[in-house]
The first five atom37 places (N, CA, C, CB, O) and aatype in JSON, in Angstrom:
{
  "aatype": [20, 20, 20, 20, 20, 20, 20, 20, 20, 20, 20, 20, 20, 20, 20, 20, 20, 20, 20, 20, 20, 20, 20, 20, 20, 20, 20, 20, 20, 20, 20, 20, 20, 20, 20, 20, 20, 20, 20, 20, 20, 20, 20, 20, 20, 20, 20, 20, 20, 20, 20, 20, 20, 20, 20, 20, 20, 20, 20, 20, 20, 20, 20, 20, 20, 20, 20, 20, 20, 20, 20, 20, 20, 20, 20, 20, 20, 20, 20, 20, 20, 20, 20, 20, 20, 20, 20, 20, 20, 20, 20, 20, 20, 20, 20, 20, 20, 20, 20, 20, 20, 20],
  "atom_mask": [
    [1, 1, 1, 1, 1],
    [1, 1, 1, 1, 1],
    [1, 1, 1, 1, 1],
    [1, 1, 1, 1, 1],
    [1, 1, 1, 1, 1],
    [1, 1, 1, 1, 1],
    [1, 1, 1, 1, 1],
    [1, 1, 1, 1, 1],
    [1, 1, 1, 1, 1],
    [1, 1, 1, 1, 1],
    [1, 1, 1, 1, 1],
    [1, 1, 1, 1, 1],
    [1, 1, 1, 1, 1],
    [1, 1, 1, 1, 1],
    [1, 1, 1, 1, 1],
    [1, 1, 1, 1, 1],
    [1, 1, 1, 1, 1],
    [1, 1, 1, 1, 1],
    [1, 1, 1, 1, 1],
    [1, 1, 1, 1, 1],
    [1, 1, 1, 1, 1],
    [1, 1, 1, 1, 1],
    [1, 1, 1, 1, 1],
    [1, 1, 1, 1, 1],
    [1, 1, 1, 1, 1],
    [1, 1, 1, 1, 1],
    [1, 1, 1, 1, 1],
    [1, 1, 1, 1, 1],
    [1, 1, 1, 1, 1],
    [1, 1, 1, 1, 1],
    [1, 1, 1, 1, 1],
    [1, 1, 1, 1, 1],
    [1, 1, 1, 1, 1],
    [1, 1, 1, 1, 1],
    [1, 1, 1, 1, 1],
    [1, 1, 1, 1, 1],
    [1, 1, 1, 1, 1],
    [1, 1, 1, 1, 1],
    [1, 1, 1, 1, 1],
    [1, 1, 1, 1, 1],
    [1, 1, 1, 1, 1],
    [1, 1, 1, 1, 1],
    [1, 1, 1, 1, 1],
    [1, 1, 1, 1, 1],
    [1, 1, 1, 1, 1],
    [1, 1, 1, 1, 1],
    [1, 1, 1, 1, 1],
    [1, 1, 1, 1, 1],
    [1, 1, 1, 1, 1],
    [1, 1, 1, 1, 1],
    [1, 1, 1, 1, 1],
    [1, 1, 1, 1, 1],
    [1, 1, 1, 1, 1],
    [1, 1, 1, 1, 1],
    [1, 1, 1, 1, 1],
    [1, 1, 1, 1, 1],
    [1, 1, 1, 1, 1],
    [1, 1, 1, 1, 1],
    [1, 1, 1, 1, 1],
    [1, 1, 1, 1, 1],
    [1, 1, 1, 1, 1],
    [1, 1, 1, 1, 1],
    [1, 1, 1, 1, 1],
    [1, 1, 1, 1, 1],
    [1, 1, 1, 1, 1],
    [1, 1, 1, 1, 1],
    [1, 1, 1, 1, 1],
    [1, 1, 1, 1, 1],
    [1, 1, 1, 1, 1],
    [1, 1, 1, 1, 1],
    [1, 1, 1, 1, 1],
    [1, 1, 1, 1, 1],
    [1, 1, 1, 1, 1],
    [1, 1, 1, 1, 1],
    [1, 1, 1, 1, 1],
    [1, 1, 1, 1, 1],
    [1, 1, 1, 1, 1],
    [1, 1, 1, 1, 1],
    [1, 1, 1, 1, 1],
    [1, 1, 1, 1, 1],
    [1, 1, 1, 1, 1],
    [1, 1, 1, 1, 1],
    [1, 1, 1, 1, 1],
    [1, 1, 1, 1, 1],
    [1, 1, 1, 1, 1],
    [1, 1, 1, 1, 1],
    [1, 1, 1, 1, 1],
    [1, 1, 1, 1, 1],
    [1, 1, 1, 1, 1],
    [1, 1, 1, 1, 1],
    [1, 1, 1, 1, 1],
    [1, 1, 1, 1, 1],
    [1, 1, 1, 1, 1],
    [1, 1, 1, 1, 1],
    [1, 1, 1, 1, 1],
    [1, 1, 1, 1, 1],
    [1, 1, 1, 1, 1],
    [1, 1, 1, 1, 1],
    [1, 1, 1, 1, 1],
    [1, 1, 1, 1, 1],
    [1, 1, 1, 1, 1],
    [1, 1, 1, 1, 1]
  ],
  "atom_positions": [
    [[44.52, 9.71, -73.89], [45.34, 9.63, -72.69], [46.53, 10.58, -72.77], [45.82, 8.21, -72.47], [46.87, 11.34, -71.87]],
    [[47.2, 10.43, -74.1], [48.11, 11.5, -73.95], [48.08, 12.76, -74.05], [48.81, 11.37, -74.51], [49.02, 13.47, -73.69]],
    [[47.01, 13.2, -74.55], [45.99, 14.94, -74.47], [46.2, 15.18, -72.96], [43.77, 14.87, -74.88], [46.7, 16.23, -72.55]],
    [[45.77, 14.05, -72.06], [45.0, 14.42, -70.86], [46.37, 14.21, -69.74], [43.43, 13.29, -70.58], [46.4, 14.69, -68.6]],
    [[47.65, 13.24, -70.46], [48.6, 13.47, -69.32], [49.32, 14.97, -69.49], [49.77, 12.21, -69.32], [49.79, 15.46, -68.47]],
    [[49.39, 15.6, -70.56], [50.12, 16.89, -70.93], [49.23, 17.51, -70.51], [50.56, 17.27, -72.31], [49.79, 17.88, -69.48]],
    [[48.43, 17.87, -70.48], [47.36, 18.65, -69.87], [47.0, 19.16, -68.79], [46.62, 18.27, -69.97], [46.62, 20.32, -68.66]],
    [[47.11, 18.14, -67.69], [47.34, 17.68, -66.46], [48.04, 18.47, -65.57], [47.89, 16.61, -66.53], [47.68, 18.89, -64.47]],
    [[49.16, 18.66, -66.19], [50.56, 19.07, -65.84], [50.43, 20.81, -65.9], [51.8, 18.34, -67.07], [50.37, 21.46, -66.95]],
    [[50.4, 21.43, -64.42], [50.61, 22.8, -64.71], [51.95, 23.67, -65.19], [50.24, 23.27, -63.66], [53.01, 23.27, -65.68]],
    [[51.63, 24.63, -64.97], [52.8, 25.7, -65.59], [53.77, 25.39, -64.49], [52.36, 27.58, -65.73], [53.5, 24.92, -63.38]],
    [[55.26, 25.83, -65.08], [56.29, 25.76, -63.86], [56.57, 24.06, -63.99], [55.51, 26.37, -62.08], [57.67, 24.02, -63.43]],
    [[56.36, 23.12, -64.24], [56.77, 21.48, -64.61], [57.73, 21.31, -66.05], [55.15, 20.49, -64.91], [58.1, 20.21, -66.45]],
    [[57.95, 22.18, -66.53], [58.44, 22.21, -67.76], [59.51, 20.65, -67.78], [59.27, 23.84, -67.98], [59.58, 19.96, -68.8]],
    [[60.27, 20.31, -66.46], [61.28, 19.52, -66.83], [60.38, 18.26, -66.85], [62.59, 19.54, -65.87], [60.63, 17.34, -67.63]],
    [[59.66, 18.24, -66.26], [58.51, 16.82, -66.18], [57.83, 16.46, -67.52], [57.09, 17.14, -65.09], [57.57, 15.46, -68.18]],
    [[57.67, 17.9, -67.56], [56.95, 17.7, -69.2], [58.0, 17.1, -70.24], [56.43, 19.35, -69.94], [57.72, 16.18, -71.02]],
    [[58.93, 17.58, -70.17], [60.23, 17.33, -70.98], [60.52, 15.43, -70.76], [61.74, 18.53, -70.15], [60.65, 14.53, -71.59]],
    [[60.53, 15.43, -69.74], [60.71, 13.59, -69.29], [59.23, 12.9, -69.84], [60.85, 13.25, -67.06], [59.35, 11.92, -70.58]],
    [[57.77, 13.38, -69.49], [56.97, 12.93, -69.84], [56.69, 12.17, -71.52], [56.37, 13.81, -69.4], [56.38, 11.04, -71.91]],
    [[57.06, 13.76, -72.32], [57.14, 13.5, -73.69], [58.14, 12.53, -73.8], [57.4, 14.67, -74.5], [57.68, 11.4, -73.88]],
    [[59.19, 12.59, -73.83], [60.63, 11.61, -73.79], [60.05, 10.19, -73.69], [61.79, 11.91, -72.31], [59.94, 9.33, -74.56]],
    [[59.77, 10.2, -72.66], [59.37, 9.17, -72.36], [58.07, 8.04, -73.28], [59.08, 9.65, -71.18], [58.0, 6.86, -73.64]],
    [[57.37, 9.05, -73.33], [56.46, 8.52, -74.67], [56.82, 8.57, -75.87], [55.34, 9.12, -74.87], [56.1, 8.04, -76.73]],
    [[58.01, 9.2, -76.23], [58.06, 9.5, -77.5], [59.15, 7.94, -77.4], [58.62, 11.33, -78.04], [58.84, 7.26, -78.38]],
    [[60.12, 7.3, -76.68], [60.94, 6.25, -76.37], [59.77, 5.39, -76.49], [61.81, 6.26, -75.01], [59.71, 5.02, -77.66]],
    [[58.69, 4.85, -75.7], [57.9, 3.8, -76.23], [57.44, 3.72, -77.12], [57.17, 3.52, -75.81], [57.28, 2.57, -77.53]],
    [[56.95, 4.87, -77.99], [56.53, 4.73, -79.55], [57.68, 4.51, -80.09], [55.82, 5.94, -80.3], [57.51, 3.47, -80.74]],
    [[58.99, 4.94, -80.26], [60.01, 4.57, -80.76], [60.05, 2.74, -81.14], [61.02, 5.14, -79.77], [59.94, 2.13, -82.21]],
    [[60.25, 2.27, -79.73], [60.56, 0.98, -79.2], [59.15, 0.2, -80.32], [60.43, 0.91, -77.09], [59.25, -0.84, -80.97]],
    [[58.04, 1.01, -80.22], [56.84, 0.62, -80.81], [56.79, 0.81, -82.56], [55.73, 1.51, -80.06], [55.8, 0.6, -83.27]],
    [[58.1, 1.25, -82.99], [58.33, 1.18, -84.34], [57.52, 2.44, -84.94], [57.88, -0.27, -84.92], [57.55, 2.6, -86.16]],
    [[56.85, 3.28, -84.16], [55.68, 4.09, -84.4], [57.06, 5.79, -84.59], [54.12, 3.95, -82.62], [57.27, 6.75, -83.84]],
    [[57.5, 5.49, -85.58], [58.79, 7.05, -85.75], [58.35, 8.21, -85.7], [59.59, 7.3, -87.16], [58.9, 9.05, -84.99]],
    [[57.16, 8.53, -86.54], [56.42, 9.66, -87.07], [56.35, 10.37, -85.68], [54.91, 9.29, -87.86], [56.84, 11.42, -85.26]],
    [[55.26, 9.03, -84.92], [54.85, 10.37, -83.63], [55.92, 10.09, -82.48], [52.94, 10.21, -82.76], [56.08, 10.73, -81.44]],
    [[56.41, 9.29, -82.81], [58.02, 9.43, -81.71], [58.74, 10.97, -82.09], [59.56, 7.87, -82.27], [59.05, 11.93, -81.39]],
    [[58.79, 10.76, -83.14], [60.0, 12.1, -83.65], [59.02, 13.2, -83.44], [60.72, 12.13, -85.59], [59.67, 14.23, -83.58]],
    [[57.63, 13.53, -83.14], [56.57, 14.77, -83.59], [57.21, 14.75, -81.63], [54.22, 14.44, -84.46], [58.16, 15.49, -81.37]],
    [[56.65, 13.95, -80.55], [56.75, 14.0, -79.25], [58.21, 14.53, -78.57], [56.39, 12.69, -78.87], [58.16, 15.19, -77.53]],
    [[59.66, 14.15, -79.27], [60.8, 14.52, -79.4], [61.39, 15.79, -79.98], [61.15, 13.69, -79.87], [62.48, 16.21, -79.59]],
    [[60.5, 16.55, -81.12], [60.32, 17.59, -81.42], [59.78, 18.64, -80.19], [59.59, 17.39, -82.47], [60.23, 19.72, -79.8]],
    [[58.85, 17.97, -79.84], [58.19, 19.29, -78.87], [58.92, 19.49, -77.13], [56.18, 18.85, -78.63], [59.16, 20.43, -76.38]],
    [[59.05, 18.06, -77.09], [60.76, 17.88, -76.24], [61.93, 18.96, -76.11], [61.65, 16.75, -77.01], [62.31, 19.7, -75.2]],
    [[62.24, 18.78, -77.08], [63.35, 19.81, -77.5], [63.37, 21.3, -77.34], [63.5, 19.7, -78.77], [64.17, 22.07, -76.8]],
    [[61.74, 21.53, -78.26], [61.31, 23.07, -78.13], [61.28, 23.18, -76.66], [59.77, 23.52, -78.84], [61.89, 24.01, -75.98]],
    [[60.57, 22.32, -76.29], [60.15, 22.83, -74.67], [61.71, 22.73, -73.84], [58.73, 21.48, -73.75], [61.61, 23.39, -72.81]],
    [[62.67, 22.32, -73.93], [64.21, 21.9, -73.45], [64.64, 23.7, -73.69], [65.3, 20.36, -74.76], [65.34, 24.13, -72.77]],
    [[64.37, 24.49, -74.53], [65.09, 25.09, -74.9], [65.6, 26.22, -74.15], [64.71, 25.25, -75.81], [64.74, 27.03, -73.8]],
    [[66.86, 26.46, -73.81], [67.56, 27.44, -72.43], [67.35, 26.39, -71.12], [66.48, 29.26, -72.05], [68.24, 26.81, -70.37]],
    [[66.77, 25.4, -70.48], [66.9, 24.87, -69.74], [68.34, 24.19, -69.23], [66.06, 24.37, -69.98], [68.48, 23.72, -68.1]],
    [[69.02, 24.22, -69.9], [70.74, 23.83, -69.37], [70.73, 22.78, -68.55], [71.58, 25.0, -68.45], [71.5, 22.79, -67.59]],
    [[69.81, 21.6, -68.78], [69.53, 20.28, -67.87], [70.02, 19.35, -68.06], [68.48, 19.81, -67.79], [69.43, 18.67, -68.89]],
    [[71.51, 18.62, -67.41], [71.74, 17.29, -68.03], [70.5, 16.34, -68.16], [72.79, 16.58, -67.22], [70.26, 15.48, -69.0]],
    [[69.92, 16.69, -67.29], [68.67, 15.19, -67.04], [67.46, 15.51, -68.43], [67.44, 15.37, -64.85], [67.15, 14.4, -68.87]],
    [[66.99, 16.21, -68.92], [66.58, 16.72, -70.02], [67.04, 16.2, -71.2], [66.79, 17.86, -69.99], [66.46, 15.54, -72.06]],
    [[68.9, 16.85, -71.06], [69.39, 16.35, -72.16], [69.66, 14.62, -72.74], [70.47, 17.01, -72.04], [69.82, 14.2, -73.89]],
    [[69.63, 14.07, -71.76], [70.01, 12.54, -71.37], [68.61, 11.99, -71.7], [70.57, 12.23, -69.61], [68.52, 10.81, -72.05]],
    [[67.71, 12.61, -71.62], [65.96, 11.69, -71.73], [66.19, 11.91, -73.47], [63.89, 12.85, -70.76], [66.55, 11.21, -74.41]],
    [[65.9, 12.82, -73.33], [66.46, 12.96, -75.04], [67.01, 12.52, -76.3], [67.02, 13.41, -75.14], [66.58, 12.25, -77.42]],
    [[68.37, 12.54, -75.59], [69.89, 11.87, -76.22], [69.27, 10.24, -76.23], [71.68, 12.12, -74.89], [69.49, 9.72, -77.32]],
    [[68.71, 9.53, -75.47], [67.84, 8.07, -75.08], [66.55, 7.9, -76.31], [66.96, 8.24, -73.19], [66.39, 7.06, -77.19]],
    [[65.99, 8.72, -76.02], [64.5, 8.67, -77.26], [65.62, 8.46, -79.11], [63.15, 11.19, -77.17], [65.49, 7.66, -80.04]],
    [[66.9, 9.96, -78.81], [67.13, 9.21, -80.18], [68.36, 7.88, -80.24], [67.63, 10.47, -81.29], [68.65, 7.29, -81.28]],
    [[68.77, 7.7, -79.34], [69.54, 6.05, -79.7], [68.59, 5.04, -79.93], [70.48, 5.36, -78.4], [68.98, 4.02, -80.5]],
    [[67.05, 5.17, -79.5], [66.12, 4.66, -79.93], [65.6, 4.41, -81.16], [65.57, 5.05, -79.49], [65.0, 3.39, -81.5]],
    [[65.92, 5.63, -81.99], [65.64, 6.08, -83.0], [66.42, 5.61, -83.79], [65.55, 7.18, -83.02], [65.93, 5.34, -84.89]],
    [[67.73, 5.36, -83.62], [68.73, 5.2, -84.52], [68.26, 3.71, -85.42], [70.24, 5.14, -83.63], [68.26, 3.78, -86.65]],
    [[68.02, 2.88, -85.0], [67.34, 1.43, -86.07], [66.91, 2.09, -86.96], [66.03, 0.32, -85.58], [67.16, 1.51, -88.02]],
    [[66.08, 3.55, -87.22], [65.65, 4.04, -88.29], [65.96, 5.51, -89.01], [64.54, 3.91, -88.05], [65.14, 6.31, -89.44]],
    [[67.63, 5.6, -88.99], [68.29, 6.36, -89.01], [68.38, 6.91, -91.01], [69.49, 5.73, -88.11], [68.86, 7.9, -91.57]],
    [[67.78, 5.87, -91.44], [67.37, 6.13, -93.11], [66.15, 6.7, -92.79], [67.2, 4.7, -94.27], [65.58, 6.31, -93.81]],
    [[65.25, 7.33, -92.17], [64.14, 8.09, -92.19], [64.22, 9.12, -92.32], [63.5, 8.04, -91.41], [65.09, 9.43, -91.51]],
    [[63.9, 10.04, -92.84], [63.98, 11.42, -93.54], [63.72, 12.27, -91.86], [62.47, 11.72, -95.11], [64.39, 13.23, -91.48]],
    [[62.8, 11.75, -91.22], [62.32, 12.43, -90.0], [63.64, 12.37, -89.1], [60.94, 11.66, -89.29], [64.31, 13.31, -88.69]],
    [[63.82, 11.16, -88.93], [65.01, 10.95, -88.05], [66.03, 11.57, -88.53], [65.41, 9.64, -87.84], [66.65, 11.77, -87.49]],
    [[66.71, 12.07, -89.44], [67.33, 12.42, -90.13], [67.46, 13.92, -89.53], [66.88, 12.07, -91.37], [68.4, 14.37, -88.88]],
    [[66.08, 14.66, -89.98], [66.03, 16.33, -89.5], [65.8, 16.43, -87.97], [64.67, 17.24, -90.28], [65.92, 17.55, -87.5]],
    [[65.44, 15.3, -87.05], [65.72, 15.18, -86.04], [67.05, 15.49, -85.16], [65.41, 14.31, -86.1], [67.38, 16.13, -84.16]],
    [[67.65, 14.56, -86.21], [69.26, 15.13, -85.82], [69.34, 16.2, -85.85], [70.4, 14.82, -86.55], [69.21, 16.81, -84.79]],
    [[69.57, 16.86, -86.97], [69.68, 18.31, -87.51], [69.21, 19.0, -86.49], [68.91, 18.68, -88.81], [69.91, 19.99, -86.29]],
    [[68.04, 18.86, -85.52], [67.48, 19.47, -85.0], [68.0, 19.91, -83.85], [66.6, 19.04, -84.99], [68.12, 21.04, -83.39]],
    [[68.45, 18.23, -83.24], [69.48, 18.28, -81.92], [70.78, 18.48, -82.04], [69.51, 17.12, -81.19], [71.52, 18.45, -81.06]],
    [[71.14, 18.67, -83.07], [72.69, 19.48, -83.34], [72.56, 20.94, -83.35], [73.4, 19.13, -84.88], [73.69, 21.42, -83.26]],
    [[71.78, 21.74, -83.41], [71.35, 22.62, -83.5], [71.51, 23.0, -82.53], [70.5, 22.68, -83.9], [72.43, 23.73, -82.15]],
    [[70.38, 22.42, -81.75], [70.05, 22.64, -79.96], [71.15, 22.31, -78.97], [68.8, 21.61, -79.4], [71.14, 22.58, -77.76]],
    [[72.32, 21.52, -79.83], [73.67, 21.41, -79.56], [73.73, 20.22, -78.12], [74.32, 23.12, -79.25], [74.64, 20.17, -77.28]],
    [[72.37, 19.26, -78.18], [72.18, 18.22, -77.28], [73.22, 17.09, -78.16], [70.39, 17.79, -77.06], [73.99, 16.18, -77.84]],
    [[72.89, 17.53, -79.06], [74.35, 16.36, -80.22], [75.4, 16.85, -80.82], [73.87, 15.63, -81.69], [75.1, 17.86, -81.45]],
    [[76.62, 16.54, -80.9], [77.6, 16.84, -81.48], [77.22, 17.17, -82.82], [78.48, 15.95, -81.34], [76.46, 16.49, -83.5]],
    [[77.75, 18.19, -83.16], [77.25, 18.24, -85.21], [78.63, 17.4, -85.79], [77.24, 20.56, -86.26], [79.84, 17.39, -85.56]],
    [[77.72, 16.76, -86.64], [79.08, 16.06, -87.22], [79.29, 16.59, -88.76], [78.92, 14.22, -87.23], [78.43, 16.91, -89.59]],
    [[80.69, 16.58, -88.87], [81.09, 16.9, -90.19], [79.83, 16.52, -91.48], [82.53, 16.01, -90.4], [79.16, 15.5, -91.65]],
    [[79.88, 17.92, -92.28], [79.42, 18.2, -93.36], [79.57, 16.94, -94.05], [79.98, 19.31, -93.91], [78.52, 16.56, -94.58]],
    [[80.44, 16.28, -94.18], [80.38, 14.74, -95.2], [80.47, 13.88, -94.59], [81.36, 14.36, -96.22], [81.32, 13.05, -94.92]],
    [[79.53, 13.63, -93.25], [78.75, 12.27, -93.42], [77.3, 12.84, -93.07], [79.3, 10.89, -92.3], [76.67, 12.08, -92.35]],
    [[76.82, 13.7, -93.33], [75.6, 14.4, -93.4], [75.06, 13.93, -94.57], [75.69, 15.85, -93.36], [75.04, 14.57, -95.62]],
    [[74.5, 12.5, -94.36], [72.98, 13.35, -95.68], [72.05, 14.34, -95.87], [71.94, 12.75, -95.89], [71.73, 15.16, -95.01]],
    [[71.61, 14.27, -97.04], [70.98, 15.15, -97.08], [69.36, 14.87, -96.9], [71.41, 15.69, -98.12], [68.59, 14.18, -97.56]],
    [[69.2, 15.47, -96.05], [67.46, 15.94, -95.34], [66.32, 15.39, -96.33], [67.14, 17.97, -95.28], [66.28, 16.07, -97.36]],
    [[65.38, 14.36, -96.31], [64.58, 14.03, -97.66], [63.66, 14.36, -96.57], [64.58, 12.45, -98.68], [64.03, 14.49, -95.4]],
    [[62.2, 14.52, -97.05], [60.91, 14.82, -96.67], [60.08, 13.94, -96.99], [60.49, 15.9, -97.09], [58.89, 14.08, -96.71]]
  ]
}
């Protein structure tokens, strides 16, 4: 099903796509399922990238307060990293940064 809803979706939807993933990647969250929450939130992001969308950024910023119950996960972890980067999150000071496990 989820092959076939991304799929679905032509070129030029990019922000839909962006809410779509979000959106699934928030019920697997909610579903304790991190791995492919954070893999669906990853491709989120990539696909976010130069779009300058509060509504983007906000589906997003949502999937990871979701995330946060599992904020000792190495994934969740470079997740952040990821969206500090992409500058959807504040970077926070060097010392309360752990460090990145795999």
């Amino acid at each position: 099903f989820r092959r076939v809803l991304f799929r679905s979706m032509s070129d030029g939807y990019d922000r839909a796509r962006v809410f779509n993933m979000s959106l699934l990647a928030g019920v697997l969250a909610d579903q304790g399922k991190v791995e492919e929450a954070v893999a669906y939130t990853h491709k989120a992001v990539a696909l976010s990238d130069g779009m300058r969308s509060a509504r983007t950024t906000f589906y997003i910023k949502d999937v990871f307060q979701r995330l946060k119950s599992f904020k000792d996960s190495s994934q969740v972890a470079n997740l952040r990293i990821q969206l500090e980067s992409a500058r959807i999150l504040p970077v926070r000071p060097s010392s309360t940064r752990g460090p990145a496990r795999s």
